[in-house]
Residue frames relative to the residue before (quaternion, step in Angstrom):
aa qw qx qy qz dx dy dz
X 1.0000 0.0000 0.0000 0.0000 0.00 0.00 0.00
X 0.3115 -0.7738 0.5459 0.0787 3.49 -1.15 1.00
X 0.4745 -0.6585 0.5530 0.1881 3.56 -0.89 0.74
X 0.6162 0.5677 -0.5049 0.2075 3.58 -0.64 0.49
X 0.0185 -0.6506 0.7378 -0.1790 2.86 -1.73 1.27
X 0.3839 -0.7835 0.3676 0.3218 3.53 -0.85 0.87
X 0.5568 0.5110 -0.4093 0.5112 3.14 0.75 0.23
X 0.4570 0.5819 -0.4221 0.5238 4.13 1.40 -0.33
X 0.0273 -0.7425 0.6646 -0.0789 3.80 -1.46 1.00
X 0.1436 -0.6520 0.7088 0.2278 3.04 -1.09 0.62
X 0.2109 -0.7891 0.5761 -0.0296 3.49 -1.84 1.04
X 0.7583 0.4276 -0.2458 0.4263 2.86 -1.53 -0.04
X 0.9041 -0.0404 0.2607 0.3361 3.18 -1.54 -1.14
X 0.5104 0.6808 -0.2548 0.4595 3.08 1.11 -0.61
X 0.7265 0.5139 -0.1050 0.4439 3.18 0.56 -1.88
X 0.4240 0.7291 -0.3035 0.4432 3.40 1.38 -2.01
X 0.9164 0.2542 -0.1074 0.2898 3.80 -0.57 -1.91
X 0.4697 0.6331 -0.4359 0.4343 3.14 1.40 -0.62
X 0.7691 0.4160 -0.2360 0.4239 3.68 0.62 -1.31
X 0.5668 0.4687 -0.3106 0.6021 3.64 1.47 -0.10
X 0.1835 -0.7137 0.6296 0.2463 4.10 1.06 -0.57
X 0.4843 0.5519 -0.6211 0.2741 3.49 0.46 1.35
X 0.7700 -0.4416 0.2491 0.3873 3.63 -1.18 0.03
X 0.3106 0.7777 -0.5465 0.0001 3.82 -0.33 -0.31
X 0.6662 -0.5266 0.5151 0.1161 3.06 -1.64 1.69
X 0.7091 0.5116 -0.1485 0.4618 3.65 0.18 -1.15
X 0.1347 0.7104 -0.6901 -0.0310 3.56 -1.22 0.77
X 0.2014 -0.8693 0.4492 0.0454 3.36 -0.42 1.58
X 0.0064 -0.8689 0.4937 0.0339 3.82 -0.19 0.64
X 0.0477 -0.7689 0.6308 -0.0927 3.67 -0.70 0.98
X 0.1419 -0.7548 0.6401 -0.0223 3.14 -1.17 1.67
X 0.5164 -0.7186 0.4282 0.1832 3.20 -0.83 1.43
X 0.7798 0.2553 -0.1982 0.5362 3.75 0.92 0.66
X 0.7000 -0.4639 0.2300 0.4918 3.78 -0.30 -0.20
X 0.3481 -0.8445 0.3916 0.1112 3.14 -0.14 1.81
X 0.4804 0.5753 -0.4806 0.4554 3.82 1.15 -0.73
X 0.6589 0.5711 -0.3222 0.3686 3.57 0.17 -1.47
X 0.6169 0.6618 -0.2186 0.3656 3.32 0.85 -1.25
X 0.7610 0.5764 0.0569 0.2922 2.88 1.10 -1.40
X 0.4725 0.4981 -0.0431 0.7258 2.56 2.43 -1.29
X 0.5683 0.5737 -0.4265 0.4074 3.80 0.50 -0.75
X 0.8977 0.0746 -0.0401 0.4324 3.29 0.48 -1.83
X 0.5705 -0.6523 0.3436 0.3619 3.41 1.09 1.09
X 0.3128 0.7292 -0.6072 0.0416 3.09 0.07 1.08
X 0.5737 -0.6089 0.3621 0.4111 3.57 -1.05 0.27
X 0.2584 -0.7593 0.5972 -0.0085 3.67 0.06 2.03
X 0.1777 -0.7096 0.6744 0.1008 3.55 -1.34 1.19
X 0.8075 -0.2100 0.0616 0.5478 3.59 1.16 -0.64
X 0.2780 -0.8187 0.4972 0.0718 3.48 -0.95 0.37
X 0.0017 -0.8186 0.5743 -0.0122 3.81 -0.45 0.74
X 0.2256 -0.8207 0.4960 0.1719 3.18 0.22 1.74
X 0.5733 0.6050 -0.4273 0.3503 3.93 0.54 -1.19
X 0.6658 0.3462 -0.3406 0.5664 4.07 0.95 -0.43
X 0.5101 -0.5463 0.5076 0.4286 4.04 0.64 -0.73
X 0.6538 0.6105 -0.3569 0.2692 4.02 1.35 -0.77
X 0.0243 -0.7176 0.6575 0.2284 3.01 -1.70 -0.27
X 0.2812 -0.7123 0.5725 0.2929 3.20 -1.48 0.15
X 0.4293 -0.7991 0.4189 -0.0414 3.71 -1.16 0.76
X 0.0690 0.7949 -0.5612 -0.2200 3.74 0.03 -0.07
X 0.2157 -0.7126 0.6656 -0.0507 3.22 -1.39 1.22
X 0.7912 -0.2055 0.1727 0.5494 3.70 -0.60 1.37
X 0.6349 -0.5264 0.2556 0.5045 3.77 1.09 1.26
X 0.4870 0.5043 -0.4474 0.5553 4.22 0.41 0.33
X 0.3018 -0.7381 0.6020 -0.0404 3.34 -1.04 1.47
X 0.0976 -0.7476 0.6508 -0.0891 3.67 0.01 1.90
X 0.2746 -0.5572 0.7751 0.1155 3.30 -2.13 1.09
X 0.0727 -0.6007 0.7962 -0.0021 3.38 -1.24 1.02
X 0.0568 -0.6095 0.7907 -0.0060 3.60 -1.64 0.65
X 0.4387 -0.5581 0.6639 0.2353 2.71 -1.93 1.30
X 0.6464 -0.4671 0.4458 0.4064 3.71 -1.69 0.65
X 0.1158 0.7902 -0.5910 0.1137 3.52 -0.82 0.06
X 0.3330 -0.6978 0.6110 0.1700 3.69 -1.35 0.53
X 0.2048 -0.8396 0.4571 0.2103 3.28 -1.10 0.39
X 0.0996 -0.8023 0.5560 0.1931 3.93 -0.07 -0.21
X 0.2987 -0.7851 0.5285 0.1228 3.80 -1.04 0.88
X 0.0860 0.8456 -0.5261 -0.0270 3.61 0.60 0.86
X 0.6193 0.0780 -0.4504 0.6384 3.89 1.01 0.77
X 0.4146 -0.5982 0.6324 0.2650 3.66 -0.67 1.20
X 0.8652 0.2430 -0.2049 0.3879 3.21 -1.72 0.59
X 0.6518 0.4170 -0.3395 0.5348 3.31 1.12 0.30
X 0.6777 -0.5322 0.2822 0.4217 3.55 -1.19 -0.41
X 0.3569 -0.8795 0.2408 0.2028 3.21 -0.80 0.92
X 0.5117 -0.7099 0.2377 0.4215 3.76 -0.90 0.68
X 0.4736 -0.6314 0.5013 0.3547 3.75 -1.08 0.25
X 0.0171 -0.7734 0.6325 -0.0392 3.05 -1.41 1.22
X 0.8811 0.2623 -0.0504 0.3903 3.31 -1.34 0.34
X 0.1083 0.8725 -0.4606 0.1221 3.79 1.09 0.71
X 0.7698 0.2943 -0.2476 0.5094 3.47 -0.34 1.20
X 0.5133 0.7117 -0.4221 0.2278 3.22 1.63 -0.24
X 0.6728 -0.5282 0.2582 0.4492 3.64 -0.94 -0.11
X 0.8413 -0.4866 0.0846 0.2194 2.81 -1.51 0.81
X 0.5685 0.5656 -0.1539 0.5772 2.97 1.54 -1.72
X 0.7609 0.4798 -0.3576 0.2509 3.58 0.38 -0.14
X 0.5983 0.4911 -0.3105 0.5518 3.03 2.00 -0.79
X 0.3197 0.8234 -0.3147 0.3475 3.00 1.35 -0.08
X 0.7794 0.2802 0.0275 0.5598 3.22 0.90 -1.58
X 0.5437 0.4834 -0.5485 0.4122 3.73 0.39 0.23
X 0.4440 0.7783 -0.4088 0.1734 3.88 1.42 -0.02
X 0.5024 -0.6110 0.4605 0.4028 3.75 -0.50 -0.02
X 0.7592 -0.1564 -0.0781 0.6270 4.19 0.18 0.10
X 0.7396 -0.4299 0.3596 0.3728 3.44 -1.59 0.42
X 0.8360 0.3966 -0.2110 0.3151 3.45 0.69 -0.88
X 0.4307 0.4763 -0.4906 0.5891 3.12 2.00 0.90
X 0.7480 0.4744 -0.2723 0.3758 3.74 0.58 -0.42
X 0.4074 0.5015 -0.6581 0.3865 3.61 0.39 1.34
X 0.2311 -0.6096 0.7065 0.2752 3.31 -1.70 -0.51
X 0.0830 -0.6973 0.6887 0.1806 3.22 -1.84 -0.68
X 0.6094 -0.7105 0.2478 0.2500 2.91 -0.92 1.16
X 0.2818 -0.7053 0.5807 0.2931 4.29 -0.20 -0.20
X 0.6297 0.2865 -0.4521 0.5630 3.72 1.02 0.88
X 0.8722 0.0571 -0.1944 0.4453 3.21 -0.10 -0.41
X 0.6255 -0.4112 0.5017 0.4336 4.08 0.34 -0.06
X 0.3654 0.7426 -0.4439 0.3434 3.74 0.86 -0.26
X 0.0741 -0.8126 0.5716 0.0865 3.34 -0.92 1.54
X 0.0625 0.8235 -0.5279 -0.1981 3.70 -0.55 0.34
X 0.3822 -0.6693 0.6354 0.0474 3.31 -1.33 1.56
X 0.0000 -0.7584 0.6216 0.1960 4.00 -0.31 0.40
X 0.6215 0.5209 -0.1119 0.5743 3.76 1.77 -1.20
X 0.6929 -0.5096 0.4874 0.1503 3.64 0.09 -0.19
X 0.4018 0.8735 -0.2181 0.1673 2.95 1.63 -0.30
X 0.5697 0.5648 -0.0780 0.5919 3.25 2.21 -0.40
X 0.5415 0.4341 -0.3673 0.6192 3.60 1.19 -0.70
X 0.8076 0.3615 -0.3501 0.3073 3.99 0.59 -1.06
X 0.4997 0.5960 -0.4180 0.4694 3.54 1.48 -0.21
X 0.4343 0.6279 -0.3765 0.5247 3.63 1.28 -0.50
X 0.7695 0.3609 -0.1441 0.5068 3.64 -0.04 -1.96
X 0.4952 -0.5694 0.6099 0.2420 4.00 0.06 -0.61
X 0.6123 0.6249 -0.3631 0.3205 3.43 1.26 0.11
X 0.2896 -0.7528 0.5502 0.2159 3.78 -1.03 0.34
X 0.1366 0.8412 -0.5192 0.0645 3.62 -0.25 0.62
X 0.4383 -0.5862 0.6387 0.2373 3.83 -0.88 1.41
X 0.2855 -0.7488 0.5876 0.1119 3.14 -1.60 0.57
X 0.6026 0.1205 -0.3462 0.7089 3.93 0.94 1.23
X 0.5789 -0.5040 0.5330 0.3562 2.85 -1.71 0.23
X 0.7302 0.3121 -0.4214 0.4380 3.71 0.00 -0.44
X 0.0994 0.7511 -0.6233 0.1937 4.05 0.47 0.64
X 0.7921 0.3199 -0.1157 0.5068 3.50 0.04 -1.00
X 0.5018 0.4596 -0.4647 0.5666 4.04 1.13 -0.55
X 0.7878 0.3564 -0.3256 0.3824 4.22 0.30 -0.92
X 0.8083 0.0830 0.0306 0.5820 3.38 1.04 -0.53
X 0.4122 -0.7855 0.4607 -0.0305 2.89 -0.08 2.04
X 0.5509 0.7446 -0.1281 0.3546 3.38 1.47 -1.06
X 0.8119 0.3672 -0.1210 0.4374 2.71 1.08 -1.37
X 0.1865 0.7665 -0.4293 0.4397 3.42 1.87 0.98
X 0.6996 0.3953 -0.0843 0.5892 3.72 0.90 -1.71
X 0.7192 0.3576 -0.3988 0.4424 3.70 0.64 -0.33
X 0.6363 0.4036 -0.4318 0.4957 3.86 0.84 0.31
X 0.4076 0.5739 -0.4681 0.5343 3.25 1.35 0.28
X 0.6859 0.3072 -0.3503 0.5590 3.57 0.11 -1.08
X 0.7478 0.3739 -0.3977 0.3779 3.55 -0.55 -0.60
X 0.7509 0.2953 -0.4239 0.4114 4.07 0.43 -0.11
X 0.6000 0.4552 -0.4088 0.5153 3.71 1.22 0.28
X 0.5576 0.6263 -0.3714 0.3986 3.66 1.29 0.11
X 0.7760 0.4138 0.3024 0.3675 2.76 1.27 -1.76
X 0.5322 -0.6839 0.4242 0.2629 3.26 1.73 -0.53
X 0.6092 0.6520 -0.2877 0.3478 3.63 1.16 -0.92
X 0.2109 -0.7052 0.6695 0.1001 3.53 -1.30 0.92
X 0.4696 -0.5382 0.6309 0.3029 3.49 -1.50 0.79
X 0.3332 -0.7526 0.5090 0.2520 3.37 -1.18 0.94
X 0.6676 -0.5276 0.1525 0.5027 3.79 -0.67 0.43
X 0.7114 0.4040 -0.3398 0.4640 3.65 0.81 -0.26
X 0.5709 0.2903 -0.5518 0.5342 3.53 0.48 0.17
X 0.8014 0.2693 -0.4874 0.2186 3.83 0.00 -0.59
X 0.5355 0.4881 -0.5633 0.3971 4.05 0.81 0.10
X 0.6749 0.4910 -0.3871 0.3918 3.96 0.98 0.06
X 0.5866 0.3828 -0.4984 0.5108 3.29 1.57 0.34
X 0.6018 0.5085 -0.5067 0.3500 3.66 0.84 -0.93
X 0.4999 0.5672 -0.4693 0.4562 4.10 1.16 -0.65
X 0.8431 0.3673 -0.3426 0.1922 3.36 0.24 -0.44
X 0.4029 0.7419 -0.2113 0.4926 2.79 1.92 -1.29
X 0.6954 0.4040 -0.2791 0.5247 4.38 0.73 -0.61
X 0.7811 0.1846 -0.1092 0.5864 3.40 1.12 -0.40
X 0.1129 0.9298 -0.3429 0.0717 3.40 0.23 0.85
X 0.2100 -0.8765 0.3795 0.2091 3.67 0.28 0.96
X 0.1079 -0.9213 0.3518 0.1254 3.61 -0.16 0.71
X 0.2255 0.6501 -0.5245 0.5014 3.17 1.38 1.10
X 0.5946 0.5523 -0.5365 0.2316 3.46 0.14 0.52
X 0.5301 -0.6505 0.2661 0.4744 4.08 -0.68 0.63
X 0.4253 -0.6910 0.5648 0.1503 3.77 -1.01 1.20
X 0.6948 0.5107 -0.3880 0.3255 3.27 0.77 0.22
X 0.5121 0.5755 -0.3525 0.5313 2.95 2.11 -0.13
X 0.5151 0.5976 -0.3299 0.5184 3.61 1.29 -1.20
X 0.6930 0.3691 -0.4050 0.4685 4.09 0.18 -0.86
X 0.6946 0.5686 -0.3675 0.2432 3.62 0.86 -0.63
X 0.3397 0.7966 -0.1954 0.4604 3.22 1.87 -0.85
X 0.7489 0.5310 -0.0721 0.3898 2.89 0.42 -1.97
X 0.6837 0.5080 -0.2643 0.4524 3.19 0.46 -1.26
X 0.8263 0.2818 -0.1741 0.4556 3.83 0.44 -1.44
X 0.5135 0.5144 -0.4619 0.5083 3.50 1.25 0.73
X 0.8023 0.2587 -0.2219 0.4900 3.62 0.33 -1.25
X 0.7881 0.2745 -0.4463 0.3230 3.66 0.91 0.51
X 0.1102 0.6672 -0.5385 0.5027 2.82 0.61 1.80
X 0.0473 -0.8217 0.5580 0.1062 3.32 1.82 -0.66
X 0.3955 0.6501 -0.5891 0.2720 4.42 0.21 0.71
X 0.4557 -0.7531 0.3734 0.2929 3.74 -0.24 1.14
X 0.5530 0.5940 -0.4201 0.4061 3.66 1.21 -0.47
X 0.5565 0.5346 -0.4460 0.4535 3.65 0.76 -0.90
X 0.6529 0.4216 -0.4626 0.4265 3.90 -0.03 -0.51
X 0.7071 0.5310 -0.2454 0.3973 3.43 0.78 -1.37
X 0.7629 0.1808 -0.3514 0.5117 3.63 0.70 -0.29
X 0.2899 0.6021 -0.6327 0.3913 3.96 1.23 0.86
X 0.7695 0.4366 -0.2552 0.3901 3.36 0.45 -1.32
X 0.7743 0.3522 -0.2534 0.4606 3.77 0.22 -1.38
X 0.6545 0.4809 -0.3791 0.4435 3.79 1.13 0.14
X 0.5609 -0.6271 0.3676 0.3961 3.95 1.28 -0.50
X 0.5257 0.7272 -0.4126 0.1569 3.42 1.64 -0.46
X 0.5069 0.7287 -0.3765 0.2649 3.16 1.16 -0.54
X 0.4995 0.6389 -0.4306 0.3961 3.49 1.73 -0.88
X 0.5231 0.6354 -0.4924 0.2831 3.50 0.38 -1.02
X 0.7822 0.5589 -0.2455 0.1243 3.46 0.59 -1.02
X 0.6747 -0.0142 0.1273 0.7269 2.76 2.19 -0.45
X 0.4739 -0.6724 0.4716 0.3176 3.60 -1.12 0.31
X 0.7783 0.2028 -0.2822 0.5229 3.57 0.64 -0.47
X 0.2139 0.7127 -0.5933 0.3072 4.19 1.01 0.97
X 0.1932 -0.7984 0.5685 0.0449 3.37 -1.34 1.23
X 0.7193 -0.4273 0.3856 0.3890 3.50 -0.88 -0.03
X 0.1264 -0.7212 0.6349 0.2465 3.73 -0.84 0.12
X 0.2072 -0.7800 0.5641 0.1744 3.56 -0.02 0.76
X 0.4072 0.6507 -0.4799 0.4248 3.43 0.25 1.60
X 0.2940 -0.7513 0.5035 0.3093 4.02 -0.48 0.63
X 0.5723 -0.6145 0.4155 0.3498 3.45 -0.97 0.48
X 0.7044 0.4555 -0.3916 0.3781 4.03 0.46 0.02
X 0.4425 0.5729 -0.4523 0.5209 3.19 1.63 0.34
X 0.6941 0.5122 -0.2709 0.4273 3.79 0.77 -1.16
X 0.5787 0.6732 -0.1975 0.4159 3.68 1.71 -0.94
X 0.6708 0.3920 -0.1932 0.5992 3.42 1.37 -1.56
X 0.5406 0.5688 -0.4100 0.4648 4.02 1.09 -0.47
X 0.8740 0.3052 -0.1072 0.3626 3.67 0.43 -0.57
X 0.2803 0.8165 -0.3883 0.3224 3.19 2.09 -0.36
X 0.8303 0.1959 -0.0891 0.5141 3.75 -0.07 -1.30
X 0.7029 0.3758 -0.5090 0.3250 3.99 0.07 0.60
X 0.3613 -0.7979 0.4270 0.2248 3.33 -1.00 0.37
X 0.3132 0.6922 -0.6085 0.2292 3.55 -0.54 0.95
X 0.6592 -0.4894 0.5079 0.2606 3.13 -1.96 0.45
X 0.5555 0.6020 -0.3769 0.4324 3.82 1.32 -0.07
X 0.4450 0.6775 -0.5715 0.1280 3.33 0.35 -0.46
X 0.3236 0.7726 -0.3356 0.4310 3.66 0.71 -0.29
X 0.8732 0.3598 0.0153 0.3285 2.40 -0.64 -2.09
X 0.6083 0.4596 -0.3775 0.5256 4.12 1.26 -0.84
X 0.6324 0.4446 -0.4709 0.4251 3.88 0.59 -0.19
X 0.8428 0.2279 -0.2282 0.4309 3.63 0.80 -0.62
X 0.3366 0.7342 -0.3753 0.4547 3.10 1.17 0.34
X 0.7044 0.5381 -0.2310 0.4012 3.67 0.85 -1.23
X 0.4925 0.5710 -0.2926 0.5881 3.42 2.09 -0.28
X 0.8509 0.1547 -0.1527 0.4782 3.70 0.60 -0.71
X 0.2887 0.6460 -0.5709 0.4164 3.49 0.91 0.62
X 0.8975 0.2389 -0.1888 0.3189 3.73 0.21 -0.67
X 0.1832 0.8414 -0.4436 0.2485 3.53 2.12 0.84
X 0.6715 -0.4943 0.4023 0.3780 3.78 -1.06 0.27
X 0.8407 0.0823 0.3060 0.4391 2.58 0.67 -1.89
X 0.6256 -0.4355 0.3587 0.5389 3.94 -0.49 0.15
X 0.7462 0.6319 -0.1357 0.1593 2.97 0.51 -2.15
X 0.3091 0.7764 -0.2667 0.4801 3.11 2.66 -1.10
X 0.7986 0.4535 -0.1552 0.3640 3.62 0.06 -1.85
X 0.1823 -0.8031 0.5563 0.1110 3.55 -0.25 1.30
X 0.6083 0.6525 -0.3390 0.2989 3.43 1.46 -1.06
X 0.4532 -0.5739 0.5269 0.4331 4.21 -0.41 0.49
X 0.2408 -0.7851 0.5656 0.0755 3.87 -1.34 0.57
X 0.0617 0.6956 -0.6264 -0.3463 3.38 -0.76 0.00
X 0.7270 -0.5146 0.1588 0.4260 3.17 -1.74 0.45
X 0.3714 0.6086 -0.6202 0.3273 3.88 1.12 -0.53
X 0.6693 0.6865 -0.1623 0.2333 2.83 0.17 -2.15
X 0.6868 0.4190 -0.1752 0.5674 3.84 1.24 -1.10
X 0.6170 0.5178 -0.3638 0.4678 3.50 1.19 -0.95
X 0.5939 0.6327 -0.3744 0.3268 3.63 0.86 -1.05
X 0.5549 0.5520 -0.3238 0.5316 3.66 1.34 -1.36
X 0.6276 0.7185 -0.2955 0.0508 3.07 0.03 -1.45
X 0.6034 0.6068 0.0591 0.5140 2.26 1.67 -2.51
X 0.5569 0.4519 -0.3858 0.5803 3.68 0.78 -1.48
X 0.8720 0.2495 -0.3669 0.2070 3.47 -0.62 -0.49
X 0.5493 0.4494 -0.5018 0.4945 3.52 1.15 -0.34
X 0.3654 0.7191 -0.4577 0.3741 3.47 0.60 0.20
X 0.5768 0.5599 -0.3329 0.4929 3.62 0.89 -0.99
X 0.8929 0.2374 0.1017 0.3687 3.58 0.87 -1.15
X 0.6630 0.2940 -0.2361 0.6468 3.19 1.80 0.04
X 0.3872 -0.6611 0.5200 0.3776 3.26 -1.47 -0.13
X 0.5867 -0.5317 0.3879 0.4718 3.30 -1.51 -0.15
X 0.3595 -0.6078 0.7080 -0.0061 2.66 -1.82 0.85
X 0.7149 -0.3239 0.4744 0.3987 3.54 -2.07 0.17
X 0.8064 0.3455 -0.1744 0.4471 3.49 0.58 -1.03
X 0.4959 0.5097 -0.6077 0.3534 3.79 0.45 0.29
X 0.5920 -0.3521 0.6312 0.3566 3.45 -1.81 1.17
X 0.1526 -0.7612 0.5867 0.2304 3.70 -1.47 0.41
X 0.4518 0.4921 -0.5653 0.4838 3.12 1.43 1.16
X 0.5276 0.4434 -0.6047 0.3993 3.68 0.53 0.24
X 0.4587 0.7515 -0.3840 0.2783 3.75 0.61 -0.43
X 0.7493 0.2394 -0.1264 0.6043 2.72 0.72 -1.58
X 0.4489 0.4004 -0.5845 0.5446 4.36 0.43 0.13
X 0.7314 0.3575 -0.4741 0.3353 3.74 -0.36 -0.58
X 0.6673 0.4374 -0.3108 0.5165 3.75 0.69 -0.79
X 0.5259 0.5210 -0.4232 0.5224 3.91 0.74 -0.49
X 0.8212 0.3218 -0.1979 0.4276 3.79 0.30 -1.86
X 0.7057 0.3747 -0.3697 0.4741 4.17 0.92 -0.11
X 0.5657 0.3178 -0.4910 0.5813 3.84 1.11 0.18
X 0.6118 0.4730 -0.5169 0.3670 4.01 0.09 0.25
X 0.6198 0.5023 -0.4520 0.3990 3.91 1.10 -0.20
């Protein structure tokens, strides 16, 4: 069974790869009015529904689809999650609460119909990322690390006004913002495990995000790539950003959320400085200690 309704959209990311012919996991679908209802209209088979966002979720030929009603958003604690507004509004508006132009087209699910309200096609053309207000990065700090991932995915350059509005922020950085979004970032950027991402963390400032008193690692990222290449663990990640908080005073330093692996891994790196290995060292602290004592 197909999905279509003219008012039914596919979005986002979705849209993004098709026009790049790259792969994507993710089938995003945005109804330009109140999607539950929708849903109820033409009986579809509804697993759950979360009216406070406008979404539902669907099964299609046994595959579990998210539809979202259009909707605006407004950030009244910046850097945190934002509140829902306006559910059902038009299209072109949900349109625009998107993070860079070239997430923020659709296409229709009747005819193949792209709509571009931003350009969003001329910059997939150019290679360029570009936020679409100026306070983008003041509401979602996040979305600093997600144009990271996408220009080391993808090839893609910030264009000059979105990147002097991140360096603007990056110098003045508010860190009330939720770290559990920031660890998410993280995760689907550095496990991509692509040595440039580290390299434009560092020579771009993102690393500040992580903390106010976080330093450089004065180390290139295909060194940290060939260090981690042949073990197997669920950490890779975590040794690219890790080399930032391995060398914190204190806990209290580490805005990012931990789990306890994750705390044991530090741990280790530092008794490292002063013990040997043992049966019990994490053998990703191994390689952070070699990574953090060939970088002095």
């Amino acid at each position: 069974m197909q999905l279509t309704d003219e008012n039914l959209y596919y979005v986002g990311g979705v849209v993004r790869d098709e026009i790049l012919n790259t792969q994507n996991f993710d089938t995003d679908f945005c109804f330009e009015g109140d999607a539950i209802k929708f849903a109820n209209k033409h009986k579809l088979n509804i697993i759950k529904t979360n009216p406070d966002f406008g979404t539902v979720r669907v099964n299609i030929s046994g595959k579990a689809i998210d539809i979202a009603s259009t909707r605006t958003e407004s950030y009244p604690r910046k850097g945190h999650l934002p509140k829902v507004e306006n559910i059902g509004c038009p299209l072109k508006m949900d349109l625009k609460r998107r993070d860079f132009t070239v997430n923020a087209m659709a296409k229709s699910t009747v005819d193949g119909n792209i709509i571009d309200y931003f350009n969003g096609l001329d910059d997939i053309k150019d290679k360029k990322l570009k936020i679409l207000h100026e306070n983008s990065f003041i509401d979602d700090p996040t979305r600093i690390i997600r144009g990271l991932k996408f220009s080391v995915r993808f090839g893609f350059s910030l264009d000059s006004n979105t990147k002097l509005l991140q360096d603007k922020y990056l110098n003045n950085i508010n860190y009330d913002m939720s770290y559990h979004r920031v660890r998410k970032e993280l995760i689907e950027t550095f496990s991509l495990n692509i040595p440039e991402a580290y390299d434009i963390f560092v020579e771009q400032n993102i690393y500040k995000l992580l903390g106010k008193n976080t330093k450089a690692v004065n180390i290139k990222g295909n060194i940290i790539t060939d260090s981690i290449k042949d073990i197997i663990t669920d950490n890779k990640w975590f040794i690219y950003v890790a080399l930032f908080l391995s060398e914190a005073a204190n806990s209290d330093e580490i805005l990012l959320p931990l789990t306890r692996a994750e705390k044991r891994i530090l741990d280790y790196t530092n008794r490292l400085k002063y013990q040997k290995v043992n049966n019990n060292t994490p053998k990703e602290s191994i390689i952070l200690r070699e990574l953090l004592d060939n970088a002095k």
